[in-house]
C-alpha positions in Angstrom: 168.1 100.8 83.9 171.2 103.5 84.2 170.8 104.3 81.0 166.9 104.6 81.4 167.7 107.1 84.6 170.3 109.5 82.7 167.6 109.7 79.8 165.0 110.7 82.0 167.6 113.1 83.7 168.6 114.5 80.4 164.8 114.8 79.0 164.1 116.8 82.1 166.8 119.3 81.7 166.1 119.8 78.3 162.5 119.7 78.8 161.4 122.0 81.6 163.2 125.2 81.1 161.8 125.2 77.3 158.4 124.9 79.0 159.3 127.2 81.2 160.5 129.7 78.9 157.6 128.8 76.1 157.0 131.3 72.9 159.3 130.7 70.5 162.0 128.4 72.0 158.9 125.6 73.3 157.7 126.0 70.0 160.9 125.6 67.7 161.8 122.5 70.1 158.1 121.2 69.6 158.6 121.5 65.6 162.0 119.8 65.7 160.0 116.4 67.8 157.2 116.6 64.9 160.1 116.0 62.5 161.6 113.4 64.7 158.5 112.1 64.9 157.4 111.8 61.0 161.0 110.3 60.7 160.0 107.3 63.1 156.8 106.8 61.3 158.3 106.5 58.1 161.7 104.6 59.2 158.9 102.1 60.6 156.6 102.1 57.0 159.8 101.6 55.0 160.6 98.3 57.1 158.5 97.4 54.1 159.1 99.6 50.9 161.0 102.9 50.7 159.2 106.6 49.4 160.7 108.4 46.5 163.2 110.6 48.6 161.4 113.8 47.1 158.4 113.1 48.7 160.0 112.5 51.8 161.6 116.1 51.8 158.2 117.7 50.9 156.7 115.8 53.8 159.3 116.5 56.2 158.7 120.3 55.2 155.4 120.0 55.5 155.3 118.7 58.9 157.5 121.6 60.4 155.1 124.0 58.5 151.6 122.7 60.5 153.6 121.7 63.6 155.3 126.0 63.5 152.1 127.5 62.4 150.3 130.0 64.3 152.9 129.3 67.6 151.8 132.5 68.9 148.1 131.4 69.1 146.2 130.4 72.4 143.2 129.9 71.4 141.7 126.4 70.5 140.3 126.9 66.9 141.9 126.0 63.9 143.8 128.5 61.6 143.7 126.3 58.4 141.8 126.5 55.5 141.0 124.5 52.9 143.8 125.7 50.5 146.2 123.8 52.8 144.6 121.0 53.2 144.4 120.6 49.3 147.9 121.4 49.0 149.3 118.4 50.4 146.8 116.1 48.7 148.1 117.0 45.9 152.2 116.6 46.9 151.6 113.0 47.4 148.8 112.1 45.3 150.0 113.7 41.9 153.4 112.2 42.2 151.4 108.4 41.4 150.8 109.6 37.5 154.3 109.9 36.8 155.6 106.6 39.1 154.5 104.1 36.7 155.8 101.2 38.7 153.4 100.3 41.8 156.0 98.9 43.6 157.5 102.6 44.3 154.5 104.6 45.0 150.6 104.0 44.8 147.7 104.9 46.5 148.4 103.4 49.7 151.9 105.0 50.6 150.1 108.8 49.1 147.4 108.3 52.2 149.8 107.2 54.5 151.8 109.9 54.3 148.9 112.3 54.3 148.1 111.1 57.2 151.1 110.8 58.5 151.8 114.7 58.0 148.9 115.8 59.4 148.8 113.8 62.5 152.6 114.5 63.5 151.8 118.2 62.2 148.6 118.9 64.0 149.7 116.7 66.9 153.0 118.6 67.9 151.1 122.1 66.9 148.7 121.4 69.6 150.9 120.7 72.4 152.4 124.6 71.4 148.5 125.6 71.9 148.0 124.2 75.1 151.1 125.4 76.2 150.6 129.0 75.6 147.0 128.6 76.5 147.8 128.1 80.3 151.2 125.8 81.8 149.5 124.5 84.3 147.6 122.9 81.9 150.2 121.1 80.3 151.7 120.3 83.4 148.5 118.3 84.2 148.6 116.7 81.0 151.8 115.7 81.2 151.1 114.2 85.2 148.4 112.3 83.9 150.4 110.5 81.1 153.8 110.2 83.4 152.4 109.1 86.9 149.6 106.7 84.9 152.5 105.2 82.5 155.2 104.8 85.7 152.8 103.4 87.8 151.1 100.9 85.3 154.2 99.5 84.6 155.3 99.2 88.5 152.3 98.1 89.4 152.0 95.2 86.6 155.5 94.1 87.6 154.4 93.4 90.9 150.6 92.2 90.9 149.9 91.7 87.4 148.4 88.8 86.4 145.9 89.3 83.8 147.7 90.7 80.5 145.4 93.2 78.7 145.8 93.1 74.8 148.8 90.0 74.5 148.8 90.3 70.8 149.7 94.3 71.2 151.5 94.8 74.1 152.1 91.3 75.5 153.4 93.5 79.0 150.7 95.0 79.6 148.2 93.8 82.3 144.7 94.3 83.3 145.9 95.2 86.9 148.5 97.3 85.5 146.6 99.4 84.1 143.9 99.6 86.9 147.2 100.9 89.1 148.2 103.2 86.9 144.9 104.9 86.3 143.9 105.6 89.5 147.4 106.9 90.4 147.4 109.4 87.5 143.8 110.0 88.4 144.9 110.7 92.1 147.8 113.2 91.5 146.7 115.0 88.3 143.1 115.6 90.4 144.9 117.1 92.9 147.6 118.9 90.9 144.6 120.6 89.6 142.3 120.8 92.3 145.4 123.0 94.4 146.6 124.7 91.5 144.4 125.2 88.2 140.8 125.3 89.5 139.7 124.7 92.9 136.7 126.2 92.8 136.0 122.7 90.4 133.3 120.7 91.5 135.8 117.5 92.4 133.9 114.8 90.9 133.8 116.7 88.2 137.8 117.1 87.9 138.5 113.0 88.7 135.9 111.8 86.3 137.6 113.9 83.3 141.2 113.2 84.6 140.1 109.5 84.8 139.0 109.5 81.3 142.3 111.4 79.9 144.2 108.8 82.0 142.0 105.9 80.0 142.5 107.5 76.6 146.7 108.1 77.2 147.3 104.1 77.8 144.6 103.5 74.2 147.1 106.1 73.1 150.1 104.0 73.8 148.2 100.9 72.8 147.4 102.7 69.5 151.2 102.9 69.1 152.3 99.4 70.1 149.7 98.4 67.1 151.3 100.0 64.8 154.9 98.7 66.1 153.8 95.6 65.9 152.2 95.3 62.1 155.6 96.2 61.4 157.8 94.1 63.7 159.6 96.3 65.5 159.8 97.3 69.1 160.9 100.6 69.9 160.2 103.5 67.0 163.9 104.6 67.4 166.7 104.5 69.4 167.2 107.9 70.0 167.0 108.5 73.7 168.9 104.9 75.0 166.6 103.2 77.4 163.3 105.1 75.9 162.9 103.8 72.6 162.6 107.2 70.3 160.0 110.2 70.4 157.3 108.7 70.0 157.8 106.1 72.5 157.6 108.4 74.7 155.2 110.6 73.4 152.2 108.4 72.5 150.0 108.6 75.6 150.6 112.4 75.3 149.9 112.9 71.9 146.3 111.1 72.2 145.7 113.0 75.8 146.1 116.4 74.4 143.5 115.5 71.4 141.2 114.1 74.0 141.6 117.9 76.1 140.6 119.8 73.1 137.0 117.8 73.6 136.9 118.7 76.8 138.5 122.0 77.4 135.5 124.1 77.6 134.6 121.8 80.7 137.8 121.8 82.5 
């Protein structure tokens, strides 16, 4: 648990002056967790069998590239085009007519790190977008994930009976989760009731903030599914008592793709 508290004390004085500051520092710090982040995902994929280390670079490049791109913008449409898109499917699908070995690289390891790119890329890119679009918003995002996570767990420690998805995350209980929701619903309504919008229509606020609540715990359950076809618990051990980034990032990650649907509403 002390080393739980000093990582959270760390994270936060990393953290918040780089959101506070934004531009160019939030989104060089933003780039360097995408790469962190790809690094995890394919740490936990070669559990099972290693990528040629060429391919690796390239995706590790690749990543920074989508996650750095346009970190100026603030706008939610996408600068891509198709050129890009067809450039990486052909860095890892080409690379299969000269491996002539399918135990090094086939089809199944070139789509999994397409998607692994783009995911980590555009995921990390769009928390720069939402920053520069409006802090407050992110802030709200972010009290959605933290008070809905903290407060599921605390309040399946004490009253949960009922666990929620064993096979997944055998922690995680039905009551839990009920807490957590309606605490993150609670504080991230009025966080942006009293700061963002008030002129909102309020049911209109808690019934979106309750669905971006539901959608960050399927985010972390998304990420304990993967953790678990490969037998591992924690992605990393990078920040002692967290796990690694994206231990710590999955409800985020998934609550900042669900905003985009609903930004024109909020």
């Amino acid at each position: 648990m002390k080393d739980r508290i000093m990582s959270a004390i760390i994270m936060v004085l990393i953290f918040v002056p780089l959101l506070i500051i934004g531009h160019l520092p939030f989104a060089c710090f933003m780039t360097l967790l995408s790469i962190i982040g790809l690094h995890e995902i394919i740490k936990m994929r070669e559990k099972k069998k290693e990528f040629p280390y060429l391919l690796k670079v390239f995706a590790y490049i690749l990543v920074a590239f989508f996650s750095f791109l346009n970190y100026q913008q603030n706008v939610f449409t996408s600068m891509l085009d198709f050129k890009v898109f067809s450039f990486i499917i052909f860095i890892f699908l080409i690379p299969m007519i000269f491996v002539q070995k399918k135990d090094q690289y086939d089809i199944t390891d070139a789509f999994f790190l397409i998607g692994a790119v783009l995911f980590m890329g555009l995921s990390f890119n769009l928390l720069v977008l939402i920053r520069n679009y409006d802090m407050n918003y992110f802030i709200y995002l972010i009290l959605i994930t933290m008070i809905t996570d903290s407060f599921a767990m605390i309040t399946g420690m004490y009253i949960g009976q009922h666990p929620l998805c064993p096979k997944i995350s055998p922690h995680k209980t039905i009551e839990g989760i009920v807490g957590g929701v309606l605490t993150g619903t609670f504080v991230a309504t009025s966080f942006y009731n009293q700061v963002i919008n008030p002129s909102m229509p309020l049911v209109t606020v808690i019934v979106l903030t309750l669905l971006l609540s539901i959608v960050g715990q399927v985010g972390d359950l998304v990420f304990s599914s993967m953790k678990r076809s490969y037998k591992i618990k924690d992605f990393s051990h990078l920040i002692p008592g967290h796990g690694g980034i994206l231990d710590r990032l999955d409800s985020l990650i998934f609550v900042s793709l669900a905003f985009v649907l609903l930004v024109g509403i909020l």
